[in-house]
C-alpha positions in Angstrom: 146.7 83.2 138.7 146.5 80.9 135.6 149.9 81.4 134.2 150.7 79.8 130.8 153.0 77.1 132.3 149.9 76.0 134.9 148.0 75.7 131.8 149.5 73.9 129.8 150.4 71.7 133.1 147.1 71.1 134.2 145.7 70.1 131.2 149.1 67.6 130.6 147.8 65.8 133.7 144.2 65.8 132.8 144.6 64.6 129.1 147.4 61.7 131.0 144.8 60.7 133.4 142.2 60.2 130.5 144.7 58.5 128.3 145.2 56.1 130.8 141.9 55.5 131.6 141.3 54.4 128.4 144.2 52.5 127.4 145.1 50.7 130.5 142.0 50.8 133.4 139.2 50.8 131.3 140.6 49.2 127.9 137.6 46.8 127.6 133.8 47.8 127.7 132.9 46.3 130.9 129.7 46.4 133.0 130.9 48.8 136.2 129.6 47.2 139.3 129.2 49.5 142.5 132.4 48.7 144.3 134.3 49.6 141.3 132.8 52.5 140.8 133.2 53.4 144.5 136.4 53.1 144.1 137.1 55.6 141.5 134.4 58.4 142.6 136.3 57.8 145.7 139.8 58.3 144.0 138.5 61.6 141.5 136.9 63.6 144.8 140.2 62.6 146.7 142.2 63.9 143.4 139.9 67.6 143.4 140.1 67.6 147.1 144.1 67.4 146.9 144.1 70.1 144.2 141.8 72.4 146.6 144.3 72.0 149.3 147.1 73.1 146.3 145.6 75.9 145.6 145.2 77.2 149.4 148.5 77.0 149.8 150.1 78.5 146.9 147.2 80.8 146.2 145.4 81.3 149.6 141.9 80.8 151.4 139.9 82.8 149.0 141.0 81.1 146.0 140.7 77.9 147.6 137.5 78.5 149.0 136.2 80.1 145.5 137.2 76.5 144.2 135.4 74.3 146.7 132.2 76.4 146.0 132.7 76.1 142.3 133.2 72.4 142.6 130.3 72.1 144.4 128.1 73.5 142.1 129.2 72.1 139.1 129.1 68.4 141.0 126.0 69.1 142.6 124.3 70.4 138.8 126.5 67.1 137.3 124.5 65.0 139.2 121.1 66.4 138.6 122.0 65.9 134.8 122.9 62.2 135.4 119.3 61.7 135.3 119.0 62.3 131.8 122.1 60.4 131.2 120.6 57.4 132.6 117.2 58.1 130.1 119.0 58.3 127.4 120.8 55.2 127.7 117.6 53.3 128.5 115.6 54.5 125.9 117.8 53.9 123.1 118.8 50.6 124.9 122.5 51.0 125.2 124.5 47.8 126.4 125.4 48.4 130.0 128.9 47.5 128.9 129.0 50.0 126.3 127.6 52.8 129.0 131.1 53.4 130.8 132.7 53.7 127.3 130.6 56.6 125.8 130.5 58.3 129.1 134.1 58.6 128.9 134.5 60.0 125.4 131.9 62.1 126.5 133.5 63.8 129.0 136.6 64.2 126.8 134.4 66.1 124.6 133.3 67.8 127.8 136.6 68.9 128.8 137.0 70.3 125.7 133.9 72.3 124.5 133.8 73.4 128.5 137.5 74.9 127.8 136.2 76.6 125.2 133.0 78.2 126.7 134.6 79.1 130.2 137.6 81.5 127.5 134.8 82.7 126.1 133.3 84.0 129.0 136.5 85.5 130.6 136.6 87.2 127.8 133.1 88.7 127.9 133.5 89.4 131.5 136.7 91.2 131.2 135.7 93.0 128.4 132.0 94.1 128.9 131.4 94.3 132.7 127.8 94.6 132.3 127.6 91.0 131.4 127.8 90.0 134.7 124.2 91.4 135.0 123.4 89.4 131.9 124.6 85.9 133.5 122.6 86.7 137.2 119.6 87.5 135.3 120.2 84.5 133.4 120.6 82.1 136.7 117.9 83.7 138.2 115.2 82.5 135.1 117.0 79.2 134.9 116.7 78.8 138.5 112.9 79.8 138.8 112.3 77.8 135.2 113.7 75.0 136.7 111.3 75.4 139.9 108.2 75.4 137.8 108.7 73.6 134.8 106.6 70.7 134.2 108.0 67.5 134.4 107.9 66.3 130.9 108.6 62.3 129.9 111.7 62.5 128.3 111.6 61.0 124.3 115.7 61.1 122.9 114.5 59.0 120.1 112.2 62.2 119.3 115.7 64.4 120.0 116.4 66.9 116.9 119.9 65.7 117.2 119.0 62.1 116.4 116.9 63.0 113.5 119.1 65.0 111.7 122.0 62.3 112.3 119.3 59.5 111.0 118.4 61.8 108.2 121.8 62.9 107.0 123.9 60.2 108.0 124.4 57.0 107.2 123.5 54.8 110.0 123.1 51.2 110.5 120.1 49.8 112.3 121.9 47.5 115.0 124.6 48.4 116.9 128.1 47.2 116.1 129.6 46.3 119.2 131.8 49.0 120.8 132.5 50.5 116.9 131.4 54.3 116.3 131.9 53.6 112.4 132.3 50.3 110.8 132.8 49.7 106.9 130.5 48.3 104.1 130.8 47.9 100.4 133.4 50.6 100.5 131.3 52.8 102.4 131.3 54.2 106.3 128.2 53.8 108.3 127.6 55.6 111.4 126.9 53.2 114.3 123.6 54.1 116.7 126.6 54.4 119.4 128.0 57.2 117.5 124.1 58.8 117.2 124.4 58.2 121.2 127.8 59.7 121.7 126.8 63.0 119.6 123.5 63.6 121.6 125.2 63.3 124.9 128.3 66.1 123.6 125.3 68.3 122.7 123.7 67.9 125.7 126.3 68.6 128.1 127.0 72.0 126.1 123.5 72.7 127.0 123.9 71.7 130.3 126.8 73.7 131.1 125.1 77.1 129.9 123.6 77.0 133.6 126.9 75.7 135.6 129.8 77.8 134.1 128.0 80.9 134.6 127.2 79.9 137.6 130.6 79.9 138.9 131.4 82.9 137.2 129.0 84.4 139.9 131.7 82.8 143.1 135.1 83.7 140.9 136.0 85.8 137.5 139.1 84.0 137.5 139.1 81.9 134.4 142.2 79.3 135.9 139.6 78.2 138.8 136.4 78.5 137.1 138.2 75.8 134.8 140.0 73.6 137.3 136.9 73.1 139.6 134.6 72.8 136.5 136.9 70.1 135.0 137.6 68.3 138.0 133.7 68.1 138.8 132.8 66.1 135.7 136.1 63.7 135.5 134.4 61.8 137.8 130.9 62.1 136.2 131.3 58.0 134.6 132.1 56.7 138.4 129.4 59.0 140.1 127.0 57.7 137.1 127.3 53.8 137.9 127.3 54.8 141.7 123.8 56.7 141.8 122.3 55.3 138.7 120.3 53.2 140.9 119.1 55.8 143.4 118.7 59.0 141.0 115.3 58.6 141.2 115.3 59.0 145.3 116.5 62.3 145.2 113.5 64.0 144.5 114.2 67.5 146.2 117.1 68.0 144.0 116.1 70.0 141.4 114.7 72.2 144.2 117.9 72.4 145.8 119.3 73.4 142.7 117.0 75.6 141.4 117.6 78.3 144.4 121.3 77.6 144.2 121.2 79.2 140.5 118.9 82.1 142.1 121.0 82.7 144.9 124.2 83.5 142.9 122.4 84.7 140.2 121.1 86.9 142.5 124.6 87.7 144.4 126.3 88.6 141.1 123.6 91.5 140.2 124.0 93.0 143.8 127.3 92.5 144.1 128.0 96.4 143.2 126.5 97.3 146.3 126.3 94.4 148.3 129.7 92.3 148.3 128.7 88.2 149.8 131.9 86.5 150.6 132.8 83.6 149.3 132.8 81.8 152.3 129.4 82.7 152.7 128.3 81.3 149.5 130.1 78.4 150.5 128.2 77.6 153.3 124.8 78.4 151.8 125.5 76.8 148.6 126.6 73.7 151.2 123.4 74.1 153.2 120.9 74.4 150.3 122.2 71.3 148.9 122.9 69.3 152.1 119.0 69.9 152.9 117.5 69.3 149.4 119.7 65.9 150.1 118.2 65.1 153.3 114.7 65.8 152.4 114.5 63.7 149.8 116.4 60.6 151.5 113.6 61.6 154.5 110.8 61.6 151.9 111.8 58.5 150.0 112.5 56.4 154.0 108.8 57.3 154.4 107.1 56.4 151.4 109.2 53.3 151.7 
């Protein structure tokens, strides 16, 4: 499906929208209020929904609907992540302003390291079929992991990331404004933002060990795994400023998501001998998440 020429297209448009994100929307660090931000989660889901309806009609309702369901997940695992976002920031007291800045660099990097990891696991898949069993048994610990673990007060100061920047780098102890690097005595310094930037790139690699497989389990087809998985975390900085005050509320996410990973974990090791349409996983995919949702809105109206 993913010919060379809708390759290199799609990624023309995505590396044009970024490019003039950051040179003409979002030139100046800015504190995003929540119309604004609105606004553009309104404008990125209305962008992915567009592209879903593309691919229906020049690829039909399986690919399309193998598309939705990957979108979903990776938004719906996006989201829960958020939360650390929003920990980080606090904890290593990052200017609001300076928030919707490294968010978008950050998902540049995303785009790019994501690229990389969903080619290499076409590649596994296509040429070792038996790591399909690998990545379900892998959902299905990180989904029952994710049940049980303990809830553990996040410390990024503490992160091994940031230690070994501190340690080997050289770092200035303020911030410099909206600089990465600045100059001194001949010499380039590493800013605290760039410490900032580096841990969030790591981070999202690890994060994405869980989602990309994930979809893997609704499509082998590297083109939409890609597309949906892209288009799920362009909108990440506008979702961000949007939820970052209600994050908290959604308490029954993690459950939500946690027997999401099991279920297609689960789907992709039967799927020899029992074959779960896609539009079936979209629907229960849908439903697990649309009731983690509503239970926690439920839970946090009571306790209200």
């Amino acid at each position: 499906m993913g010919t060379p020429l809708r390759w290199i297209a799609f990624n023309a448009f995505i590396l044009l929208a970024v490019y003039l994100d950051l040179r003409f929307i979002h030139r100046k660090p800015h504190k995003s209020g929540v119309g604004e931000a609105a606004l553009w989660s309104l404008v990125w889901i209305a962008i992915s929904l567009l592209f879903g309806v593309g691919v229906h009609f020049y690829f039909g309702a399986p690919a399309a609907l193998a598309y939705f369901t990957g979108y979903l997940i990776e938004k719906a695992l996006s989201v829960d992540n958020l939360f650390l976002f929003l920990v980080i920031f606090h904890a290593l007291s990052v200017d609001e302003r300076l928030q919707q800045r490294l968010l978008q660099w950050g998902i540049l990097g995303a785009l790019v390291m994501r690229g990389a990891m969903i080619a290499a696991g076409a590649a596994l898949i296509h040429r070792f079929s038996w790591a399909l069993y690998v990545f379900g048994a892998f959902l299905i610990y990180a989904g029952i992991h994710m049940l049980f673990a303990k809830k553990e007060k996040i410390h990024p100061e503490q992160n091994a990331i940031f230690r070994f920047a501190n340690k080997h780098l050289r770092v200035t102890r303020q911030y410099q404004g909206e600089h990465y690097f600045v100059r001194r005595a001949g010499q380039f310094f590493a800013t605290p933002l760039f410490v900032v930037l580096l841990v969030i790139e790591i981070t999202d690699i690890t994060l994405a060990v869980d989602s990309i497989p994930a979809v893997f389990g609704i499509t082998h087809d590297a083109f939409i795994v890609y597309t949906s998985n892209i288009f799920a975390i362009l909108g990440l900085r506008a979702l961000y400023f949007l939820l970052a005050g209600v994050l908290g509320r959604i308490r029954y996410l993690t459950v939500g998501l946690s027997l999401v990973l099991v279920f297609i974990g689960g789907k992709m090791i039967a799927e020899p001998w029992l074959h779960i349409p896609v539009q079936i996983s979209l629907v229960a995919v849908g439903g697990i998440l649309a009731v983690a949702v509503a239970a926690s809105l439920l839970a946090s109206w009571k306790s209200a």
